[in-house]
C-alpha positions as a Python dict, from the first residue, in 0.01 Angstrom:
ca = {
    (1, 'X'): (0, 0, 0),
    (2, 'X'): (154, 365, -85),
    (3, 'X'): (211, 577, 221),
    (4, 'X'): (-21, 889, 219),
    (5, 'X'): (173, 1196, 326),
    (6, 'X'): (101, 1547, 473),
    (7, 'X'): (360, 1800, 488),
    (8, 'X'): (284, 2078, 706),
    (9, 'X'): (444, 2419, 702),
    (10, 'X'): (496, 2481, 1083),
    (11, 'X'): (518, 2875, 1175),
    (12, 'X'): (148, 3016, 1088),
    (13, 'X'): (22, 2698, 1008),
    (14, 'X'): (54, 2456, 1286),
    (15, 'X'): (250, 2742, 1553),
    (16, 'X'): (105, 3045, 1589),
    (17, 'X'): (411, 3269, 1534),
    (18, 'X'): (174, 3603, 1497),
    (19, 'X'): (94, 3576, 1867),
    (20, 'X'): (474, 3467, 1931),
    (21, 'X'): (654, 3763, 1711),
    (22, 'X'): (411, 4046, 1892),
    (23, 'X'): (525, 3938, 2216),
    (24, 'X'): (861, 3871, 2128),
    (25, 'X'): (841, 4283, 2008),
    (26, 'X'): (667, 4415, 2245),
    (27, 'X'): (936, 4296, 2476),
    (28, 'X'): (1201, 4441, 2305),
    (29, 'X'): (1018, 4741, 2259),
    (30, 'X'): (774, 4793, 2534),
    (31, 'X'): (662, 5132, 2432),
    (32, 'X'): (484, 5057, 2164),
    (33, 'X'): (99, 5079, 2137),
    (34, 'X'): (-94, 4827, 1955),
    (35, 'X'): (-140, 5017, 1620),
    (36, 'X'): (211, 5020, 1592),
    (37, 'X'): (277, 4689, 1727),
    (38, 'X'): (21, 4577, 1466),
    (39, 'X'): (215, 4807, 1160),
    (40, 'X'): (542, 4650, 1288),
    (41, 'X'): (411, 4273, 1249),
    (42, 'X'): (295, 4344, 907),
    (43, 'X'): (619, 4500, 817),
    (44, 'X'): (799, 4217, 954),
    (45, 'X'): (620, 3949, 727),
    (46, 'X'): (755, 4160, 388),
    (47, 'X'): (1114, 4199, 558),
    (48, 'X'): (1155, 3832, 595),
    (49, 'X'): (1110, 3675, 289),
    (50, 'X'): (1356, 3954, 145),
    (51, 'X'): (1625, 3836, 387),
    (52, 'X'): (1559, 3493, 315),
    (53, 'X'): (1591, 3517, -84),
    (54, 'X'): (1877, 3360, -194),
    (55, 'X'): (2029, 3297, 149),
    (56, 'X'): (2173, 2973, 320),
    (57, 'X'): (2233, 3206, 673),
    (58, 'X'): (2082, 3005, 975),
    (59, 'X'): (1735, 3170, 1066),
    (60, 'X'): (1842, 3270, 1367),
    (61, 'X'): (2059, 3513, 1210),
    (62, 'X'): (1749, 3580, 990),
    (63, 'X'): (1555, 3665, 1248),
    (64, 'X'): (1817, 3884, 1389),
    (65, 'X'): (1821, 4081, 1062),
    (66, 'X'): (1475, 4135, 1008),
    (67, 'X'): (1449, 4256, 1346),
    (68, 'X'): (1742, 4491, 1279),
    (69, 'X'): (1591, 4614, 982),
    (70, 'X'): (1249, 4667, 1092),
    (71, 'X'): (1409, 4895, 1383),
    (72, 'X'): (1633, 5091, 1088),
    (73, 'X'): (1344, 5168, 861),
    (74, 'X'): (1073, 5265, 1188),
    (75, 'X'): (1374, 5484, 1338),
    (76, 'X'): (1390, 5236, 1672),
    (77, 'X'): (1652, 5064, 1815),
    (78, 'X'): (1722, 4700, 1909),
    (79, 'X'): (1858, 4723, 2271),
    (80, 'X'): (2200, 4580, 2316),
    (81, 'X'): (2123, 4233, 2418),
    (82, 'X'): (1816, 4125, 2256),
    (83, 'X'): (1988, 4137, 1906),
    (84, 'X'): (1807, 3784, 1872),
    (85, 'X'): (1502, 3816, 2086),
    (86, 'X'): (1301, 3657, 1843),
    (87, 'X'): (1484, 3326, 1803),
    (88, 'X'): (1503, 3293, 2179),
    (89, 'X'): (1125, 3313, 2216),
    (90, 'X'): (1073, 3059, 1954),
    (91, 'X'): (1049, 2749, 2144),
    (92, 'X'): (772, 2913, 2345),
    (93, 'X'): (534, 2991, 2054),
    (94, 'X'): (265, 2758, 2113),
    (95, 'X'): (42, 2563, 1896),
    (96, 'X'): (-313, 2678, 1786),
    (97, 'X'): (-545, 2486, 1960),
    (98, 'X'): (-706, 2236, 1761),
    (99, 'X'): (-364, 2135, 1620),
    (100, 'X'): (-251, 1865, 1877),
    (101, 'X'): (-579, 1662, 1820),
    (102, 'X'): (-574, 1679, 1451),
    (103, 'X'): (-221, 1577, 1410),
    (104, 'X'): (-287, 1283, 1653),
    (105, 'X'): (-590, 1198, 1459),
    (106, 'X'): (-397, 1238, 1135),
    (107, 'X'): (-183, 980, 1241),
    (108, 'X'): (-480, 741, 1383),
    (109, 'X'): (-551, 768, 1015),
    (110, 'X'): (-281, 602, 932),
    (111, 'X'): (-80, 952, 731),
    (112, 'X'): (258, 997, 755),
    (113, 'X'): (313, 1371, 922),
    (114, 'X'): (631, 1573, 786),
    (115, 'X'): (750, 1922, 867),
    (116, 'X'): (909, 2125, 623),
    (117, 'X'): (985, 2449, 764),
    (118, 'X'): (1222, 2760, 718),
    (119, 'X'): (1380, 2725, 1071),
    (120, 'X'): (1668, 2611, 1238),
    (121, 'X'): (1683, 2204, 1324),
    (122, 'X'): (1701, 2322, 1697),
    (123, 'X'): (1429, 2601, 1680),
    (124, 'X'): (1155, 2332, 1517),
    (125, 'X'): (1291, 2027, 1773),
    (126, 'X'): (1163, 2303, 2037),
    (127, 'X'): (850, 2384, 1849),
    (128, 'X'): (780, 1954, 1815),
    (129, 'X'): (723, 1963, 2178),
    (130, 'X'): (398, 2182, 2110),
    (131, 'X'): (272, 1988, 1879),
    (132, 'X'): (212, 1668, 2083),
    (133, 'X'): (313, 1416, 1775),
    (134, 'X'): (624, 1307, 1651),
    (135, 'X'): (656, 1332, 1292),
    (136, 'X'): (760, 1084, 1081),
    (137, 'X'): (1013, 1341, 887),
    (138, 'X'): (1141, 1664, 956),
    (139, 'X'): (1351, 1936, 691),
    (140, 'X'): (1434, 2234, 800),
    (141, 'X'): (1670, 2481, 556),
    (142, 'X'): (1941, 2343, 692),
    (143, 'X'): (1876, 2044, 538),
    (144, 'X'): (1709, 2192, 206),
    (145, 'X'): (2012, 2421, 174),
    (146, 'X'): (1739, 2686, 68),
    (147, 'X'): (1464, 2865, 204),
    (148, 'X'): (1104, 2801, 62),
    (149, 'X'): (978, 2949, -186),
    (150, 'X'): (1247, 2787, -328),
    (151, 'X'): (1182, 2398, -363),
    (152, 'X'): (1481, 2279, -200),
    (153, 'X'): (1248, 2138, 47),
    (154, 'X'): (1021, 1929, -153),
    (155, 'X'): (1319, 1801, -347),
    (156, 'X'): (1458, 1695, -39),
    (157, 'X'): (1141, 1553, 98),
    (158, 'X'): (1077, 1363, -188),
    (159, 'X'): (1454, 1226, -220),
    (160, 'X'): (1414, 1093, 144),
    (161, 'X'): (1080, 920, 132),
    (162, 'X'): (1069, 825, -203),
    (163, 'X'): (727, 984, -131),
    (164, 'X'): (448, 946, -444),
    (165, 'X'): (355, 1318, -548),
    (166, 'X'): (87, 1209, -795),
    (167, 'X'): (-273, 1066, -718),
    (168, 'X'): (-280, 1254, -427),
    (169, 'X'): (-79, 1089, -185),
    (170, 'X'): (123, 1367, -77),
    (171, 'X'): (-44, 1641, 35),
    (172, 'X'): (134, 2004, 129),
    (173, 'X'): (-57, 2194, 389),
    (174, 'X'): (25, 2576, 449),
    (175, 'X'): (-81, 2873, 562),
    (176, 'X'): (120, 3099, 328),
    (177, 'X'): (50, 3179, -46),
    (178, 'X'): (361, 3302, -48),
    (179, 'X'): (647, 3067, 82),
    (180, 'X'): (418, 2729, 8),
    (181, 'X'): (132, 2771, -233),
    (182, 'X'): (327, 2944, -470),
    (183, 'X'): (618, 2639, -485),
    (184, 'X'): (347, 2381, -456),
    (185, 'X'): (178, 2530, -815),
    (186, 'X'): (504, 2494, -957),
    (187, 'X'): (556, 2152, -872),
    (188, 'X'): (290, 1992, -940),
    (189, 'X'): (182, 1900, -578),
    (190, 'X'): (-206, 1889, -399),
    (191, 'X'): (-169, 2175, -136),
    (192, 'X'): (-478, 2254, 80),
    (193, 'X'): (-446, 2618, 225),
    (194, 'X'): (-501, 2694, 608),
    (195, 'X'): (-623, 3082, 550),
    (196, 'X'): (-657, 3149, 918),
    (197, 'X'): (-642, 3553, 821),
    (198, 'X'): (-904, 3569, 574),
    (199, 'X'): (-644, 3640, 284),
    (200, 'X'): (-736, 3599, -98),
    (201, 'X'): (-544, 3415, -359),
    (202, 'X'): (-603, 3249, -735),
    (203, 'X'): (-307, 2949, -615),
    (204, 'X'): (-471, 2667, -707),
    (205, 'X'): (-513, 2421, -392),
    (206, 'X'): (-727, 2147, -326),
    (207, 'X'): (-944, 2287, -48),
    (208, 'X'): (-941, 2577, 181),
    (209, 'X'): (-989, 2582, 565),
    (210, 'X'): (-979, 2804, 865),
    (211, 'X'): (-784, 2584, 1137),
    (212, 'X'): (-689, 2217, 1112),
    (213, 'X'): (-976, 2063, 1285),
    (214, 'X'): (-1136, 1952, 969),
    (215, 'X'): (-810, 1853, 802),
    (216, 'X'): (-841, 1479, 861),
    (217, 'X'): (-1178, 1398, 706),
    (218, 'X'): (-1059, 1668, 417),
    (219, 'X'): (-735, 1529, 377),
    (220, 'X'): (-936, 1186, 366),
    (221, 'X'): (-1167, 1291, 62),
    (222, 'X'): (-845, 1418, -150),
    (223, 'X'): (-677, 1054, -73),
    (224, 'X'): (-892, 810, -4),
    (225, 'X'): (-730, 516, 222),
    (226, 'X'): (-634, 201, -53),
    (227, 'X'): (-753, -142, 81),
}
């Protein structure tokens, strides 16, 4: 029987690293009201994927830059010290609520669970422990040697698992049009899109849903179990 897959993106999909970045900046700069707070978040989310393009840098060094940038271009500074505030609050970003259950019942299901996520190998190990599974595969860019939108990811997913991409038996599950949806057009692979901020996009993808707590019977209508 051929393994069904899901790959999950982690941070905005399975981790809720809005909630985790705003408190991350708030503590390095505590003066800040929430409309700023807010303008700073959304700033933060264009910064990064421009640091990220075409760089093999750990992402704790990202995250270190797009703080440092951010705090250039809105005339504030980073106080000496929390240079990587971001990366240090990492591991305590927790999960979105229904996401322990459905991953559990994901597995009941009998898919394979992989994580293939922009971080460092010892920022996701820290975010696992949220997530109350233990996937069956983990890439981080460490191991791609990329960061998505790139597909060093996939390529590397696939050259591990020997994982079939047609007939629906791997499916890539993301929150970001961007970094996932985007890569997953180009490849040829069945995303479904977790739009948990209302966003609009033509990407093609499979189905569309607001958490994960529906995921397994969706994921179960794209690939039905062979037997």
């Amino acid at each position: 029987m051929t393994d069904r897959w899901a790959t999950f993106d982690v941070y905005g999909t399975l981790i809720d690293w809005e909630l985790g970045i705003a408190q991350a900046m708030d503590e390095v700069w505590p003066e800040t009201d929430e409309p700023r707070l807010e303008h700073l978040l959304e700033r933060f989310h264009e910064v990064e994927p421009e640091i990220e393009q075409d760089s093999a840098a750990p992402y704790r060094d990202v995250l270190r830059d797009a703080l440092a940038r951010l705090a250039e271009e809105e005339n504030l500074a980073v106080p000496v010290g929390m240079e990587f505030a971001l990366a240090d609050s990492l591991p305590s970003w927790p999960a979105f609520d229904e996401v322990p259950a459905a991953l559990q019942e994901l597995h009941a299901r009998g898919w394979k669970i992989g994580l293939l996520s922009n971080t460092d190998p010892d920022l996701l190990a820290a975010s696992v422990q949220q997530l109350g599974i233990r996937p069956d595969i983990m890439i981080t860019a460490a191991e791609a040697g990329s960061y998505k939108p790139s597909h060093g990811h996939w390529k590397t997913f696939y050259e591990r698992t020997g994982a079939d991409r047609h007939h629906h038996h791997h499916v890539h599950v993301a929150q970001s049009a961007f970094h996932d949806l985007a890569a997953c057009a180009e490849m040829g692979i069945t995303a479904v899109w977790i739009n948990r901020l209302s966003e609009v996009t033509n990407l093609p993808r499979a189905a569309e849903l607001d958490g994960l707590s529906d995921l397994p019977a969706t994921l179960d209508e794209i690939a039905p179990l062979e037997g």
